[in-house]
Backbone as CSV, one residue per row, in Angstrom:
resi,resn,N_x,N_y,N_z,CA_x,CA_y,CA_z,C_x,C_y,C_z
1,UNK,28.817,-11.427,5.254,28.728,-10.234,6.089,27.262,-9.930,6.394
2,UNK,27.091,-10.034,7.722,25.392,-9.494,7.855,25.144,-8.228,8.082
3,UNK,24.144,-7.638,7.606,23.719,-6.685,7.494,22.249,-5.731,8.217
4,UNK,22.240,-4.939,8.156,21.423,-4.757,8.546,20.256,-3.745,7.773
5,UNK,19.199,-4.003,6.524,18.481,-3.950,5.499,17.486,-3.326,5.794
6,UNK,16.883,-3.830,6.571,14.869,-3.304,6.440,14.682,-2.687,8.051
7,UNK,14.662,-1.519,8.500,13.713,-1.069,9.969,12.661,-1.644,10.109
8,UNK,12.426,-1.950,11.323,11.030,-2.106,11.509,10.028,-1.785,10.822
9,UNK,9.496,0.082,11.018,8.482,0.785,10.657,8.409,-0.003,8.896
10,UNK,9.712,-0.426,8.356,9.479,-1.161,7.055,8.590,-2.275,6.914
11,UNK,9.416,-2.885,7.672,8.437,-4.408,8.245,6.817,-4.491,8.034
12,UNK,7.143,-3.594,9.530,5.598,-3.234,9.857,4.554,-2.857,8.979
13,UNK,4.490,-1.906,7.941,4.062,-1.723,6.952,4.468,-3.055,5.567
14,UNK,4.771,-3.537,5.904,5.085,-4.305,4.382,4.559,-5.627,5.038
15,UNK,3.949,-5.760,6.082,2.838,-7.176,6.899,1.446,-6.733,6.945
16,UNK,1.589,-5.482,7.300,0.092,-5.160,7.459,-0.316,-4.705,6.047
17,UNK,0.166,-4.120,5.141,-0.329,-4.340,4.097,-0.809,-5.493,3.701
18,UNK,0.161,-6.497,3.626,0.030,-8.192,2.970,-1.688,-8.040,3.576
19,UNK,-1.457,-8.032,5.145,-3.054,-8.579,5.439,-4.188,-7.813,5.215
20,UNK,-3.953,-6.260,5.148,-4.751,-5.512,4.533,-5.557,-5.461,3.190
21,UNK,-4.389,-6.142,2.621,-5.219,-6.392,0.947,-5.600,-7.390,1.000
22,UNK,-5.157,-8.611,1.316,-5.903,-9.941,1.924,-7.364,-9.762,2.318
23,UNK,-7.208,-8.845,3.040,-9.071,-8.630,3.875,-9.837,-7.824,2.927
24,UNK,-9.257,-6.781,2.183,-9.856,-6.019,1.422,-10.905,-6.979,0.428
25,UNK,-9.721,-7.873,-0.360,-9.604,-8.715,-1.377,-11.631,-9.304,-0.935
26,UNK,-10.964,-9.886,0.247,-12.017,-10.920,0.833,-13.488,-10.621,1.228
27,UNK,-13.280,-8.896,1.836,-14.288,-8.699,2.098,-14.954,-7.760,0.730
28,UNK,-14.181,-7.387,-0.202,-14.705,-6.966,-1.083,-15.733,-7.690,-2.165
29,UNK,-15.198,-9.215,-2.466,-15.794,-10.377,-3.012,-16.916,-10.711,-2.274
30,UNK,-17.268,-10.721,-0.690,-18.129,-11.239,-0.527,-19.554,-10.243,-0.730
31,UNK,-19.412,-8.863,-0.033,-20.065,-7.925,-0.181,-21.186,-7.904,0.436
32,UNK,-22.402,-7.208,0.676,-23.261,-7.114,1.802,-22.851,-6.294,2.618
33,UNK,-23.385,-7.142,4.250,-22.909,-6.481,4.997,-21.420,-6.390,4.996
34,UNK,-20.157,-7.171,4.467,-19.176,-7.360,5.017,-18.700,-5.295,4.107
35,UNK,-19.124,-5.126,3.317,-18.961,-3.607,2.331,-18.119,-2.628,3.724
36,UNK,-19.151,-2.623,4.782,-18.315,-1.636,5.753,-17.244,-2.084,5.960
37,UNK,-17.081,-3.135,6.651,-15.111,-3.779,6.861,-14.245,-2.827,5.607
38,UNK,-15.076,-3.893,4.655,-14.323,-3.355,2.917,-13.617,-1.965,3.089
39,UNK,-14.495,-0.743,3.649,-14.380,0.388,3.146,-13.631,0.970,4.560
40,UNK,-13.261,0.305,6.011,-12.871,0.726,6.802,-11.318,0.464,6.216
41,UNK,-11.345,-0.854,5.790,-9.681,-1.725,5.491,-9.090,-1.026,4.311
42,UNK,-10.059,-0.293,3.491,-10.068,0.643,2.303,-8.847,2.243,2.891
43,UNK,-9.095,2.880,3.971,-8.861,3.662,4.348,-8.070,3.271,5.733
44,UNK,-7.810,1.801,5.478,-6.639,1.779,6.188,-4.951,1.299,5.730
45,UNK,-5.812,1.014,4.323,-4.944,1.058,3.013,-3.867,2.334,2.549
46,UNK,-5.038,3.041,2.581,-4.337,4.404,2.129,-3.809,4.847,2.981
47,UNK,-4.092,4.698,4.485,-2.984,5.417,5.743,-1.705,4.631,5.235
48,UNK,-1.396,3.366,4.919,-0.301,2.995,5.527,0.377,3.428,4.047
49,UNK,-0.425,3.530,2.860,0.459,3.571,1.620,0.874,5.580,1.580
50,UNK,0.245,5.849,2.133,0.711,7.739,2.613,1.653,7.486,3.273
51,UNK,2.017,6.755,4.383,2.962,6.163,4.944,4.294,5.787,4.671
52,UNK,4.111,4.944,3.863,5.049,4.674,3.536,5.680,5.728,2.551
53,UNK,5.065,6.602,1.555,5.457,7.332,0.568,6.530,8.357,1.223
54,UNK,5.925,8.895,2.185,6.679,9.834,3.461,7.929,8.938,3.990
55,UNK,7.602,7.743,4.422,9.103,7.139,4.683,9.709,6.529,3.426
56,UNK,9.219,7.027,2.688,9.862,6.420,1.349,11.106,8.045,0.922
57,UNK,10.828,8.728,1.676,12.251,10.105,1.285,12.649,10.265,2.891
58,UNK,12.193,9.375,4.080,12.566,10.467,5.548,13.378,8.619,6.345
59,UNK,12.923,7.519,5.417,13.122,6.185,6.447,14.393,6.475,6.170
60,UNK,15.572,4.914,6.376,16.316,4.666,6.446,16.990,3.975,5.257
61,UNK,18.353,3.870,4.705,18.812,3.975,3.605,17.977,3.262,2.463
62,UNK,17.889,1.533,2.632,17.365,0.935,1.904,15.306,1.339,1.729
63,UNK,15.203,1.591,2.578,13.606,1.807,2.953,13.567,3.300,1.678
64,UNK,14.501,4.070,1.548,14.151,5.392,0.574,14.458,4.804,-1.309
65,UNK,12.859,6.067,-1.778,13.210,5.351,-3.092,13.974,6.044,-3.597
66,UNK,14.665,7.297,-3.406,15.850,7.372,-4.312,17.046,5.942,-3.970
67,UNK,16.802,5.329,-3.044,17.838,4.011,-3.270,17.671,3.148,-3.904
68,UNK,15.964,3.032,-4.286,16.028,1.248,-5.181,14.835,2.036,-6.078
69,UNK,15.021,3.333,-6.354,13.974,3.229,-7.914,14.964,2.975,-8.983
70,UNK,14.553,1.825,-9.797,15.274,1.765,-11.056,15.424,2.471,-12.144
71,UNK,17.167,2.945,-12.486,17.091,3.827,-13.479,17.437,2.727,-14.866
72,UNK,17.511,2.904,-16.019,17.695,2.399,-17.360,18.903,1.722,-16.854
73,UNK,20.024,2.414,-16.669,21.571,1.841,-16.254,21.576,0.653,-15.267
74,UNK,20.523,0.864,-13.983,20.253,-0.412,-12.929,19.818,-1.626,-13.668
75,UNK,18.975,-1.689,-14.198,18.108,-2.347,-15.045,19.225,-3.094,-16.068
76,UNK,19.908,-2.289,-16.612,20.958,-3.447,-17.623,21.465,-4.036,-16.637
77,UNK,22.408,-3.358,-16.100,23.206,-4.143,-15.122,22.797,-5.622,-14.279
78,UNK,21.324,-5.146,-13.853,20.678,-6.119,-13.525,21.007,-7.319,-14.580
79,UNK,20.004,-6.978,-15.499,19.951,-8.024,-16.577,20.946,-8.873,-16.999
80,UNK,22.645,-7.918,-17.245,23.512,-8.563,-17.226,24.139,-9.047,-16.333
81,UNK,23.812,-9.232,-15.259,24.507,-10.034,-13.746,25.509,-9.103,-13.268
82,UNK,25.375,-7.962,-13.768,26.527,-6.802,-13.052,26.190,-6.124,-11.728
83,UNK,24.729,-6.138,-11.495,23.964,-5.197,-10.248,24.751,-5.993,-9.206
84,UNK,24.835,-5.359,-8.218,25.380,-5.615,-6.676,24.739,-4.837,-5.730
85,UNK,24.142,-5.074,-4.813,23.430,-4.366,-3.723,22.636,-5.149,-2.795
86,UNK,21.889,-4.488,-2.214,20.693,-5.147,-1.071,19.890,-4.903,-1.457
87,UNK,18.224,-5.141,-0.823,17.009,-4.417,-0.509,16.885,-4.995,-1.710
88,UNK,15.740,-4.069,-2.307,14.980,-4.708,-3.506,16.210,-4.459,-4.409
89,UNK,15.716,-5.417,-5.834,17.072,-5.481,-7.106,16.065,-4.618,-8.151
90,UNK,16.674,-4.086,-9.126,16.025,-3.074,-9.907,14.470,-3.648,-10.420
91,UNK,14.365,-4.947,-10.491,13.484,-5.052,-11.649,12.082,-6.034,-10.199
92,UNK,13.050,-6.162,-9.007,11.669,-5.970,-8.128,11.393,-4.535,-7.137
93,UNK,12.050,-3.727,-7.851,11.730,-2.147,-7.098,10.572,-1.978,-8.147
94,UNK,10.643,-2.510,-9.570,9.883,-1.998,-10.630,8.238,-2.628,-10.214
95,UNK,7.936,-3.877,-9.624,6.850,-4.486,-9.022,6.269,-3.513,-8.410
96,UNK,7.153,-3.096,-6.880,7.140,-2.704,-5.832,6.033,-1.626,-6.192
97,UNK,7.219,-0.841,-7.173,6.156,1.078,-7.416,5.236,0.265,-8.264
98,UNK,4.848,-0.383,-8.906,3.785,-1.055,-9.684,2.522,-1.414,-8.698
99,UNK,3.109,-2.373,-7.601,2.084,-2.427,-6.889,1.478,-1.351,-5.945
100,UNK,2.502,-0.463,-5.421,1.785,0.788,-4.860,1.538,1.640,-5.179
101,UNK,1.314,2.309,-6.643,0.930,2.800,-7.791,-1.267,2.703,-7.651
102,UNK,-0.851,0.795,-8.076,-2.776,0.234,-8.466,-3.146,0.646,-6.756
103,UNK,-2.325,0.115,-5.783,-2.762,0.065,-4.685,-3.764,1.887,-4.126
104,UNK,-2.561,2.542,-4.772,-3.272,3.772,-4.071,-4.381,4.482,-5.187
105,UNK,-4.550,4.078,-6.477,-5.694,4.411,-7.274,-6.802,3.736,-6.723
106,UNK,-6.757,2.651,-6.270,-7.476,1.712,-5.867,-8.472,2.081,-4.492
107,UNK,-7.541,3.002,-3.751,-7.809,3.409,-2.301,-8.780,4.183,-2.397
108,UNK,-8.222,5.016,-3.634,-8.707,6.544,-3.389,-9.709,6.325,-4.966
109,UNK,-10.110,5.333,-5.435,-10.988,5.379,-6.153,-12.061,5.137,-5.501
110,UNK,-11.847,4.063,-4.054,-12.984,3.544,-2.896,-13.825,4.022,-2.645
111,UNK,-12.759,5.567,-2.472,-13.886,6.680,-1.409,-14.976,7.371,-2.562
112,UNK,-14.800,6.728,-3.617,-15.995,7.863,-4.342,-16.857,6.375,-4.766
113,UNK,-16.719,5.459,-4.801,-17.500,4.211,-5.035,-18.334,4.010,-4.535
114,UNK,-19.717,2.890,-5.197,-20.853,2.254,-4.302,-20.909,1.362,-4.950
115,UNK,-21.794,0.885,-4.220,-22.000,-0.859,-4.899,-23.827,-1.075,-4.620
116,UNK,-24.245,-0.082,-5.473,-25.574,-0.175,-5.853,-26.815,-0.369,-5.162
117,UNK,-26.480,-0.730,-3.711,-27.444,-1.193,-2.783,-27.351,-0.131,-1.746
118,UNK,-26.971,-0.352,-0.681,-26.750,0.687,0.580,-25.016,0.833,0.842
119,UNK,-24.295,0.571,-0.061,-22.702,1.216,0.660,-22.239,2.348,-0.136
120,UNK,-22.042,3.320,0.323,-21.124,4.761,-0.774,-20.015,4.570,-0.026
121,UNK,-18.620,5.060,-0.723,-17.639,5.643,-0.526,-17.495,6.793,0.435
122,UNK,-16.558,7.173,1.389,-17.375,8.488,2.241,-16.929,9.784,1.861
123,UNK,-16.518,9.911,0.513,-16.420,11.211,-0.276,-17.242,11.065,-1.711
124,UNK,-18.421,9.927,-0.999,-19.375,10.518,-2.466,-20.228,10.866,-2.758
125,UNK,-20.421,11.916,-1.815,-20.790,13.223,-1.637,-20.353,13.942,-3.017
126,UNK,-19.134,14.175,-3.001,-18.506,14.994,-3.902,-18.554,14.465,-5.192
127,UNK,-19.048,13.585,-5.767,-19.190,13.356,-7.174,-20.210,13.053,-7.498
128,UNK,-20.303,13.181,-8.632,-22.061,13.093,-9.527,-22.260,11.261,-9.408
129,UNK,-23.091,10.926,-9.797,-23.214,9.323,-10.113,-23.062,8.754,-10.487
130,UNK,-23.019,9.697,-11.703,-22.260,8.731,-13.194,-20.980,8.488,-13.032
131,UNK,-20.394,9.733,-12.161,-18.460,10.150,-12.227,-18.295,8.485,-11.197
132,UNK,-19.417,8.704,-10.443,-19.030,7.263,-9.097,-19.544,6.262,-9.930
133,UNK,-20.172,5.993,-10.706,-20.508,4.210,-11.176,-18.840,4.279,-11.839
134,UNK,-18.530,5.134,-12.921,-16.967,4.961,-13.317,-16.271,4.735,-12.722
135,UNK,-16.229,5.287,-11.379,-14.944,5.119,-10.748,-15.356,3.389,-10.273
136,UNK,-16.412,3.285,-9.711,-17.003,1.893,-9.265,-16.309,0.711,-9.982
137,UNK,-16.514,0.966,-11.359,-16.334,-0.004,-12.634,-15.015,-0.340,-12.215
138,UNK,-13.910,0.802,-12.234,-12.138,0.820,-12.762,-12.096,0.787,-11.433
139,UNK,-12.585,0.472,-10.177,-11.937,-0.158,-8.677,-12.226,-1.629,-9.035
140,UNK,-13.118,-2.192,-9.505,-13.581,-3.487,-9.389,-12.429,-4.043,-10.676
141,UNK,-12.454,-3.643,-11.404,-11.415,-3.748,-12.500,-9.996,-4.203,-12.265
142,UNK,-9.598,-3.398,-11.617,-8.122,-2.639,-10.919,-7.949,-4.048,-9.557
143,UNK,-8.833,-5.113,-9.577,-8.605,-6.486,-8.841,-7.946,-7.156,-9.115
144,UNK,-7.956,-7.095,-10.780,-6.745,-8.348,-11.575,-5.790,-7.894,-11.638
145,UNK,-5.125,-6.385,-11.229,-4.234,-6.152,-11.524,-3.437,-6.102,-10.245
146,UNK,-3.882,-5.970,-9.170,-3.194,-6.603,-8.057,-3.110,-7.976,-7.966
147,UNK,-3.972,-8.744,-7.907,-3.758,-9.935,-7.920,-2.344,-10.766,-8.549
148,UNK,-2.571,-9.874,-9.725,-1.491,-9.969,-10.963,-0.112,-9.791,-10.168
149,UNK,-0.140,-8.897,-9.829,1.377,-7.761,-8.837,1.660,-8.874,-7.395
150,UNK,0.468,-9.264,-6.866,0.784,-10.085,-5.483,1.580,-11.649,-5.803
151,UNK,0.636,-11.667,-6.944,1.264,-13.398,-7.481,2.272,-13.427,-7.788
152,UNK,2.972,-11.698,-8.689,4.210,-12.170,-9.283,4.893,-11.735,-7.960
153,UNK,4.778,-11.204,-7.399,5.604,-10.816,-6.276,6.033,-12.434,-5.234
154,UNK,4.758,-13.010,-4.852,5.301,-14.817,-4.554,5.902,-15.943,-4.936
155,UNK,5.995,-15.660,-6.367,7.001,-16.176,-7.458,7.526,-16.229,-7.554
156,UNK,8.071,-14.424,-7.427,9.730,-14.368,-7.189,10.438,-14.451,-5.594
157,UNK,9.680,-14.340,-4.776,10.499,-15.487,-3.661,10.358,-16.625,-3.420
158,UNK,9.608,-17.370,-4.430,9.509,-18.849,-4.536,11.005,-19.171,-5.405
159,UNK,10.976,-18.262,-6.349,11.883,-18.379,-7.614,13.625,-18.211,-6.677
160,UNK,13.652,-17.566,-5.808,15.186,-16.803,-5.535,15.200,-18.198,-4.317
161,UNK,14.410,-18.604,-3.370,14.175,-19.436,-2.793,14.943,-21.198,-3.244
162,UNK,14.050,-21.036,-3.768,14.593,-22.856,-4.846,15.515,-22.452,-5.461
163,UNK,15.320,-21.753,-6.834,16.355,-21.651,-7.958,18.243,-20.809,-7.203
164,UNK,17.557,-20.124,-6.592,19.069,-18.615,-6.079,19.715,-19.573,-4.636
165,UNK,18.900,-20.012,-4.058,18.781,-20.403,-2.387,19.040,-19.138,-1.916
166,UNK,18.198,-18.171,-2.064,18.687,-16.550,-1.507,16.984,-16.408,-0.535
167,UNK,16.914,-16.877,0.482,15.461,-15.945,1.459,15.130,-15.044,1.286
168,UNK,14.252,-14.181,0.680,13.697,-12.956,0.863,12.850,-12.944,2.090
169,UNK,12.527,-13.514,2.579,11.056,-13.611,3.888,11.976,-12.718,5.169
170,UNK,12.659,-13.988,5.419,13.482,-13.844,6.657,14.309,-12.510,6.814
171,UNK,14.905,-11.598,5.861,15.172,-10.094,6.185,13.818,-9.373,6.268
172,UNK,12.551,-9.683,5.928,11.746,-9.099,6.178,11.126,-9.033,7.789
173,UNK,11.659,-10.158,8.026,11.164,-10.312,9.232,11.945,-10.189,10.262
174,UNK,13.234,-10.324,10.009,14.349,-9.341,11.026,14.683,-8.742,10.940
175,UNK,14.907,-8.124,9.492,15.617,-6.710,9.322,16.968,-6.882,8.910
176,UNK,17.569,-8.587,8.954,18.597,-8.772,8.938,18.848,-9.670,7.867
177,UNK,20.239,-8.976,6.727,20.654,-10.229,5.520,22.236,-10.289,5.561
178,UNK,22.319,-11.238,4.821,23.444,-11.541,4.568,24.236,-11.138,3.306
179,UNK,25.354,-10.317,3.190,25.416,-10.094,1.628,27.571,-10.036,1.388
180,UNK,27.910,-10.709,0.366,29.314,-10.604,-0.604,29.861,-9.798,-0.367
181,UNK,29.057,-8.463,-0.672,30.194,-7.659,-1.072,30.803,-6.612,-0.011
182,UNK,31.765,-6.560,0.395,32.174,-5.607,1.836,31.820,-4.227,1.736
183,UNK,31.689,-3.800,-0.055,31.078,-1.785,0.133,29.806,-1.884,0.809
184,UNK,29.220,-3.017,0.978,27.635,-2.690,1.297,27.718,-2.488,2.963
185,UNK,26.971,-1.522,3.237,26.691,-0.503,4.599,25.256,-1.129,5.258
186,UNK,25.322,-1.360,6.581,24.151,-0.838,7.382,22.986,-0.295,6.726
187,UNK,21.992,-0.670,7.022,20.924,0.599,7.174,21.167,1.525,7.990
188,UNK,21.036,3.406,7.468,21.596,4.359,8.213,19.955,4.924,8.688
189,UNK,19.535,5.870,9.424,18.537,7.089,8.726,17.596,6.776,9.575
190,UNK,16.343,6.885,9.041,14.950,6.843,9.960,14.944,7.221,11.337
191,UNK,15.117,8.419,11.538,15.014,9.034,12.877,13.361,9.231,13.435
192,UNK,13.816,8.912,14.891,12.108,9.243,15.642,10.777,10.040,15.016
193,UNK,11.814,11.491,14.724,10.889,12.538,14.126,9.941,12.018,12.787
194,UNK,11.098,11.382,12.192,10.689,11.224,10.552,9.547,10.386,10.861
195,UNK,9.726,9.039,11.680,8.697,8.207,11.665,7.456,9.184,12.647
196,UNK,7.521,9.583,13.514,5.933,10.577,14.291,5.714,11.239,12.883
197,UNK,6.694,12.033,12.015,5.892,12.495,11.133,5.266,12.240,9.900
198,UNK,5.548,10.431,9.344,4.608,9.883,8.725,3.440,9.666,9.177
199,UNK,3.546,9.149,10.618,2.374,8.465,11.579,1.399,9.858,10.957
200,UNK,1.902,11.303,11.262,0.965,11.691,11.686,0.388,12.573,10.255
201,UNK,0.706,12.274,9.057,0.716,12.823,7.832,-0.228,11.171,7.289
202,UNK,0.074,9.961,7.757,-0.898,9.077,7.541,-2.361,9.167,7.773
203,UNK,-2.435,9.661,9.521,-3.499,10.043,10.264,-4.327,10.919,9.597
204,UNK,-3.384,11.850,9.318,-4.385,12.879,8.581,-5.134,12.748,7.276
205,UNK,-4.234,11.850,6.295,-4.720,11.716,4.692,-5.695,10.520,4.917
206,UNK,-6.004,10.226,6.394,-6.976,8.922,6.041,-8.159,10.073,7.098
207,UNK,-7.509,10.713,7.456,-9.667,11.939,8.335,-9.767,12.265,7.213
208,UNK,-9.166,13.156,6.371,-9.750,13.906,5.275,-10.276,12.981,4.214
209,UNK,-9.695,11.539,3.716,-10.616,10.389,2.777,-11.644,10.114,3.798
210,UNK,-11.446,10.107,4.806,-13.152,9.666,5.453,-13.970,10.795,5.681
211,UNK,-13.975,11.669,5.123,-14.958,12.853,4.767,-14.649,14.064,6.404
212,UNK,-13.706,13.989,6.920,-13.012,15.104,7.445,-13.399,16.332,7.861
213,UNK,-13.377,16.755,6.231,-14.070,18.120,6.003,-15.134,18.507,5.534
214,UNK,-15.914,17.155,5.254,-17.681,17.449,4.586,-18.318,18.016,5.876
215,UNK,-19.093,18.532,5.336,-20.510,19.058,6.358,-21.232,17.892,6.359
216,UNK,-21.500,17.572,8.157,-22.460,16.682,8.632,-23.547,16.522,7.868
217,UNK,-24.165,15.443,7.668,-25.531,15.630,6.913,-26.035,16.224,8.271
218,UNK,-27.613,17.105,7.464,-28.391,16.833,8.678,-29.401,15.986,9.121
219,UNK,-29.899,16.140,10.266,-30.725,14.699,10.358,-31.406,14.952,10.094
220,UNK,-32.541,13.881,9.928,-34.063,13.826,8.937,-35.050,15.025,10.103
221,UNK,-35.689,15.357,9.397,-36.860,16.180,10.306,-37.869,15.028,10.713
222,UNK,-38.180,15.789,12.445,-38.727,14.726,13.307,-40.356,14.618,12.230
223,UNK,-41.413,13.655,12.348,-42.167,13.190,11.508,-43.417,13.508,12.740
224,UNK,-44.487,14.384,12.437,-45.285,14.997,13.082,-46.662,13.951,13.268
225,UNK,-47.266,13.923,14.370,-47.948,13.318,14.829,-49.329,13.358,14.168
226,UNK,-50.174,12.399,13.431,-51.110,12.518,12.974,-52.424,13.234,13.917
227,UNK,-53.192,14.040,13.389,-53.972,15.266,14.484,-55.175,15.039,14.479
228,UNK,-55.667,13.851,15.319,-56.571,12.850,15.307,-56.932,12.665,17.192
């Protein structure tokens, strides 16, 4: 029976992330000039993970986490081959909030970070130096632990792939699976409104991390002509 699993706006966000942390990853390692990219892709991180959190109670059935956060009861069931459903299975919903958990400490540790030479965070303003080398430390830190979350996450559609012959890719990329059991439903939900009003609850939590509401610096005072 095919189905119909993932909306778009799901999609869409669950690609541009992939490449978002990809670039982050990349331009964060190299550093220099590439620091601005870093810190633009930084705060374009956090739009889409505000994003999603909002369509994570307003998207469409499978896309909401009261549908695939795992409770204790999912989790056995899982374990014992009893779970039945779509979308994520309990114990890769448990990844999922794992990875967008580091992801958004990660975001919002950015904006108060530097990297010792000429790049700040653009809310670090608001913290002392010491508070920003800390936060500096536990962003640079907080690398292995995505890494950690991305790898196991390729594993297990390498793993369901070979071992299950079950695709995870391909509903990601149409929206469309195949599934046993006849109770399982459509994706219902995600109306127009809901999605304009992540867009625009994204928009906003990424002006206010890019300093929004700080006061302009001011500019340097003009430098007076020697009186000669």
């Amino acid at each position: 029976m095919r189905l119909k699993v993932w909306d778009l706006p799901t999609r869409l966000f669950h690609w541009l992330l992939f490449l978002a942390v990809a670039a982050a990853l990349l331009t964060g390692l190299q550093g220099g000039n590439w620091m601005v990219w870093h810190g633009r892709i930084g705060l374009l991180i956090l739009g889409l993970l505000v994003f999603r959190l909002v369509w994570g109670v307003l998207g469409s059935t499978y896309a909401r986490f009261a549908q695939f956060v795992p409770t204790p009861g999912r989790l056995l069931d899982y374990v014992q081959g009893r779970w039945r459903g779509v979308g994520h299975n309990p114990l890769g919903a448990l990844s999922v909030l794992a990875l967008l958990a580091v992801l958004l400490w990660q975001s919002v540790s950015g904006l108060f970070a530097n990297d010792d030479i000429a790049f700040n965070g653009p809310l670090y303003p608001l913290v002392s130096r010491a508070t920003s080398d800390w936060l500096t430390s536990w962003h640079r830190q907080a690398l292995w632990p995505i890494v950690g979350l991305v790898t196991l996450h390729i594993l297990a559609i390498l793993f369901y792939a070979v071992l299950r012959g079950k695709n995870l890719v391909r509903p990601m990329l149409t929206g469309w699976t195949e599934a046993d059991d006849p109770g399982m439903r459509s994706a219902r939900g995600g109306k127009l409104w809901a999605l304009l009003l992540a867009v625009i609850l994204a928009g906003f939590a990424v002006w206010l991390a890019d300093g929004g509401l700080l006061t302009p610096a001011a500019p340097p005072p003009p430098q007076s002509l020697p009186a000669w």
